[in-house]
N, C-alpha and C positions, 0 to 999 in steps of 0.2 A: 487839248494838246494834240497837235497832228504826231502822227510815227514816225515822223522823219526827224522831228524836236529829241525824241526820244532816244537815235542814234550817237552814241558814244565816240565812237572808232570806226575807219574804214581801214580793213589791214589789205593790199593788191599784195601779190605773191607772183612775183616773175621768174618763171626759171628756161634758162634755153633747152633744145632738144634733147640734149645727154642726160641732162637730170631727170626731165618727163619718162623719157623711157626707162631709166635707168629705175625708176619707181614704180610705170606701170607698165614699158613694153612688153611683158613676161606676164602679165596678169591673168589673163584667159589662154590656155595653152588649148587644143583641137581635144573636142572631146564627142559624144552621140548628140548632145542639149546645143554645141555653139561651135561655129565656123574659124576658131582660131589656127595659130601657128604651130606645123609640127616640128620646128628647128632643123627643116632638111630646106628652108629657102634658102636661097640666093639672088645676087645682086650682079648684072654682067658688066664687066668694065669696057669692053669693046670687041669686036672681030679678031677672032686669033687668040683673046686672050681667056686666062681663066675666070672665070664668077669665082664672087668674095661670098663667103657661105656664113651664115648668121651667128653671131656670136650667144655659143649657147651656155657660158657659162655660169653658173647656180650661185656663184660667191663672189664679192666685190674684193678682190685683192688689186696689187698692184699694177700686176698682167691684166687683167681686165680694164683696170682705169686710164689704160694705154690703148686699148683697142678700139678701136681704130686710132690715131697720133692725135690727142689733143692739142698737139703746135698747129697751130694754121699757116 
């Protein structure tokens, strides 16, 4: 019997960008061992204006699940 006979189920698992991150953007924070994030980035909107600074919050509340406007 070939292994491919033997495959039951293919589960694909789609998620767009909010949930990826929102599961692993925060994963590796800057540490001596790895080149990560130390929550002082930013994002510039354009000339003159201010940069949007990273959302560093720890707890999925409802302020969070807003940030940035999930209305498109």
């Amino acid at each position: 019997m070939a292994a491919r006979d033997e495959i039951r189920h293919v589960i694909v698992l789609m998620l767009e960008n909010r949930s990826f991150d929102c599961m692993l953007g925060d994963l590796y924070p800057a540490g001596p061992g790895f080149n990560g994030l130390t929550g002082n980035e930013s994002n510039p909107l354009g000339p003159g204006l201010p940069a949007i600074q990273v959302n560093t919050t720890k707890t999925m509340d409802s302020s969070a699940a807003k940030t940035p406007t999930p209305d498109p």
